[in-house]
Each structure stands twice: as structure tokens, then as C-alpha cells.
N, C-alpha and C positions, 0 to 999 in steps of 0.2 A: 664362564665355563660352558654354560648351556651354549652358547653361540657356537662355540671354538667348530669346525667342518660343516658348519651349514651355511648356506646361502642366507643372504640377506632377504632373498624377497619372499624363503618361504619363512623364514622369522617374521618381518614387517609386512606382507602383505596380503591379505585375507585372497581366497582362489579365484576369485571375477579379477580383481587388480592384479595379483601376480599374471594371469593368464593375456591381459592387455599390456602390462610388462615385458614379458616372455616375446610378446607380438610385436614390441616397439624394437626389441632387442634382435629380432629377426629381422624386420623391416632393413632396420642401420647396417647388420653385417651386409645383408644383399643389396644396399642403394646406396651405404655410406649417407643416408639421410637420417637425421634425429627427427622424431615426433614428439620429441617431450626437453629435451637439452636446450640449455639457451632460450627457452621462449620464455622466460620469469617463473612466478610464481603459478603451480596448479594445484587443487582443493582435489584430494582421492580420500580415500578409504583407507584407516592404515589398520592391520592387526596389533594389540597388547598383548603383551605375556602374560596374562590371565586367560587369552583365549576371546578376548569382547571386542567391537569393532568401533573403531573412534576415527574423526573426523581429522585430517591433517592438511596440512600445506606441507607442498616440497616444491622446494627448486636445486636446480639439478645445470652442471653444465658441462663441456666433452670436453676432455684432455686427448688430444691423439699426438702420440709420439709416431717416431718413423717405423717404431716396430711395432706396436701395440696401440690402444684407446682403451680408457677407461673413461667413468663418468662419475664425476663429484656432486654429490646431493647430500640435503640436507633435509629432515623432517622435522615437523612442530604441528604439535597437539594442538589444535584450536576448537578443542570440545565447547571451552570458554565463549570463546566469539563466537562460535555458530549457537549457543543458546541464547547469549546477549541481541545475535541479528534477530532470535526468534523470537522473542523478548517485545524486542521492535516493531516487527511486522505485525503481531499481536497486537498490542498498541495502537499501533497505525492504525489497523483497523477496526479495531473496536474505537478507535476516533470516530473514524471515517461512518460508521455505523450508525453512531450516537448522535454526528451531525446528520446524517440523514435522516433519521426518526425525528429530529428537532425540526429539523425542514421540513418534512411530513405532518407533524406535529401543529406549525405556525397556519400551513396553508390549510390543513382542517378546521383549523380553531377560527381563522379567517374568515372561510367560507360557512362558517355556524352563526359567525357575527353579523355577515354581510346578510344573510336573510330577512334577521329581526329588524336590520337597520332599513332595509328595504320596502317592510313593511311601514315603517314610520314614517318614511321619506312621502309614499306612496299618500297615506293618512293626512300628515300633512299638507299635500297637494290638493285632497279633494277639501279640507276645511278652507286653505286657502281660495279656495274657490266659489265658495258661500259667502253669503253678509257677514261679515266681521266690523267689528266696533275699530277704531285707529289700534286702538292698544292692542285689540286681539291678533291685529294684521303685524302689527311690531313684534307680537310674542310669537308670532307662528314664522316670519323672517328670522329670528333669533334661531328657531328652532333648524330651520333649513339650513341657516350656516352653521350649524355643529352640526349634525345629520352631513352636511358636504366635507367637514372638519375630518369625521371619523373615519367616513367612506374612504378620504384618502390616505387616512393611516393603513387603512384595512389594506388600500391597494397596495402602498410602500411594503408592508409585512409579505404580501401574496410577492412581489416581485423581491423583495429579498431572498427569502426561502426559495423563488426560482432558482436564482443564480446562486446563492450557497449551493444545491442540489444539483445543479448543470441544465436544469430545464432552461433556461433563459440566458439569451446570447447579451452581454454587456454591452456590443459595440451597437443593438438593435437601435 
């Protein structure tokens, strides 16, 4: 009964959409071209009869007789899926966030590691360089290949967390 003598667009469609509506509908009487029929699906604005504005999908397509044209459309609420897509992007990026803090995270903690390692590398260098007993010269070699061991874990983390983060071109 509320319907019964009113238009549709100003029932369903809040005054920005009815007004680009109203424009399309001009557009076609004066060019005979549709802006909105036949081209699939398009996401507007649709008004509720409470008066609140919700998110829809309509597809729409032209009937023209030899006397007349109308246009067949159909709306759907997809209040649903547009909070599910927001849902998602949400997600996404608080992925996308989380991996880069981690990435961030690897290559700080790397470069805190590489100092101390640096300095022992260094330490060892100058003992190996003094009088050493056989043994002492085998335990200070033992020690440079772990010191070379770890450096290149350090390195493998530092270039991981590049290319997770995009710093670092894979095909380098």
C-alpha cells in the first residue's frame, strides 16, 4: 500500500542515486543510449523503508517495444558481502602488516647479532695471529668456522626478510 502512486526511484533510491537515475533516464530518452541497461551487474546505494542507506547490486536490462521501452531491474542487498569483502581487506592487511613488522623485526635482530659476531670474528683474528700452541691454533680454526657458520645464517635471515618485505629483487 505505501508504494501504491509513487515511483520507484524515489521509494529505492536515496537523492545522489535517484538524481544520477533521473540523468541516465534523460540521457536515453534524448540519445536512445542506456548508461546503466545491459552492462551486468553495478554496486549503488539503495534506500530501506526505515529511511537507512544500504549497499546493493542491480542489474537492469531494456525492453523497447515499437511503442514504448521500459527497463527490467532487479536489486539485492549485499550489506552481507560488502562487510565479508571488509572483513577481508581487514585481514589482509593486518597480514600484510604483521609480515612486515616480522620482516622488520628478523633484519633488526640480525643486524644486533652481526655486531657481536663481528667482534669475535675480529678477536679471533688478532689471537690467531700470535704464538698459539697446535691445539690452541685448532680451537681458534674451530672457532672461525662457526663464527663463518653463523654469519651466514645472519646473512640467509637479512636476505629473507628482504624479499618477504620487497627490499630484495629474487632474480638478483
Amino acid at each position: 500500500q505505501e508504494a501504491l502512486g509513487k515511483k520507484f526511484y524515489d521509494l529505492l533510491l536515496p537523492p545522489n542515486e535517484r538524481e544520477i537515475f533521473l540523468d541516465a533516464m534523460k540521457n536515453y530518452a534524448q540519445t536512445g543510449e542506456t548508461t546503466f541497461a545491459d552492462r551486468g551487474r553495478i554496486e549503488i546505494n539503495a534506500l530501506h523503508r526505515d529511511g537507512h542507506v544500504f549497499p546493493a547490486e542491480v542489474g537492469s536490462s531494456l525492453e523497447d517495444t515499437e511503442t514504448d521501452f521500459f527497463f527490467v531491474c532487479y536489486m539485492r542487498d549485499i550489506t552481507e558481502q560488502e562487510a565479508q569483502k571488509a572483513e577481508l581487506v581487514a585481514s589482509r592487511d593486518n597480514a600484510l602488516s604483521n609480515s612486515r613488522e616480522r620482516s622488520r623485526f628478523f633484519a633488526m635482530m640480525s643486524h644486533e647479532m652481526r655486531t657481536p659476531i663481528n667482534g669475535i670474528a675480529g678477536s679471533l683474528s688478532l689471537l690467531k695471529s700470535t704464538s698459539l700452541t697446535k691445539e690452541q691454533s685448532e680451537l681458534v680454526d674451530a672457532c672461525k668456522l662457526s663464527e663463518h657458520a653463523i654469519t651466514s645464517s645472519i646473512d640467509d635471515i637479512l636476505e629473507f626478510s628482504g624479499m618477504v618485505s620487497g627490499n630484495i629483487n629474487i632474480a638478483q
